[in-house]
C-alpha positions in Angstrom: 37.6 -118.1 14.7 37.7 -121.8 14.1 40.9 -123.7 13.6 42.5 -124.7 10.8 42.3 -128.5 9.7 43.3 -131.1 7.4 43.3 -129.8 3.6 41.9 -133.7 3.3 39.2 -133.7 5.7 36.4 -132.5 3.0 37.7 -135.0 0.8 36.6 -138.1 -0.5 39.2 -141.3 -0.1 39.6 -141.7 -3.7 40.2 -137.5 -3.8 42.6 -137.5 -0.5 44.8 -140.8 -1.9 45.2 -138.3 -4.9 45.8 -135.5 -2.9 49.0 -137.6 -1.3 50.5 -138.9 -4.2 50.6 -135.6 -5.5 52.2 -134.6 -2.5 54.6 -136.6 -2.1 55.8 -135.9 -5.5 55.5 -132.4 -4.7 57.7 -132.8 -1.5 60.6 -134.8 -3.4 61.3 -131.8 -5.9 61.4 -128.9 -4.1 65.1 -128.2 -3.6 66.7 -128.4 -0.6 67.8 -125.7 2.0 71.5 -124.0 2.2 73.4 -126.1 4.5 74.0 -124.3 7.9 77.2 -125.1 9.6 76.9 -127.9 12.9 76.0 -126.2 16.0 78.3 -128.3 17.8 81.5 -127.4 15.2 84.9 -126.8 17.0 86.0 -123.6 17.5 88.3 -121.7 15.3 91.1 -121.6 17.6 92.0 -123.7 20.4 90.9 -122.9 23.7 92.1 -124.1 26.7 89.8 -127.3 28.4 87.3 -126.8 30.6 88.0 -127.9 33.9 85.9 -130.8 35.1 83.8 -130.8 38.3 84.8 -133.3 41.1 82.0 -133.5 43.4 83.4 -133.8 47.1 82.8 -137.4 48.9 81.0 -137.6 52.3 83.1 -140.3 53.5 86.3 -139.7 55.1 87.7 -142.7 53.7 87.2 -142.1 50.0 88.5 -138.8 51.0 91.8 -140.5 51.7 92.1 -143.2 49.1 91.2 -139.8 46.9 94.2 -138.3 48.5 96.5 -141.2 47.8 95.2 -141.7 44.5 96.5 -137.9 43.6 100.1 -138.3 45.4 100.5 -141.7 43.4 99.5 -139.6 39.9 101.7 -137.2 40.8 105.0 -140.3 41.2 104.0 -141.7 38.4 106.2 -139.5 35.9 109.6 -140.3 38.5 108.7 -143.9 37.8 111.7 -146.2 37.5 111.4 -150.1 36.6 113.1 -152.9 38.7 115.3 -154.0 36.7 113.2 -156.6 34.7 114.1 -156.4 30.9 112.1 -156.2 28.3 114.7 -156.5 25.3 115.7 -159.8 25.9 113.2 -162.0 28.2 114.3 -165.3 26.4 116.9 -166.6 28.9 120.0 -165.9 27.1 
């Protein structure tokens, strides 16, 4: 079997210019396909995040700043200020 090739290869350049033009215009009216939904569209109800991988550390240092980081996350909602105001900071 031989392959299949170019609908202009047999052409002459006059005939294959032609042969474009006419496709072009060919290829601007035909109508355009139904719309599919995205593939990436939200889902209908909500579901819960996925959790995201934390790759362990080889070091035991980052192991402990790691550590402290998650203690200090966890003090961060019993957070208190020092007294510094924020109403008034003009002086009076």
């Amino acid at each position: 079997m031989r392959a299949a090739g170019s609908p202009f290869q047999a052409k002459s350049s006059q005939e294959q210019k032609e042969q474009w033009i006419w496709w072009q215009c060919q290829r601007d009216t035909v109508p355009p396909e139904e719309e599919a939904p995205p593939v990436n569209a939200l889902p209908e109800r909500d579901a819960p995040p996925m959790p995201v991988p934390v790759q362990p550390t080889r070091h035991q240092q980052y192991d402990a700043i790691m550590q402290r980081m998650k203690v200090a996350q966890g003090r961060t909602g019993a957070f208190t200020s020092c007294g510094t105001s924020t109403q008034d900071s003009s002086g009076k």
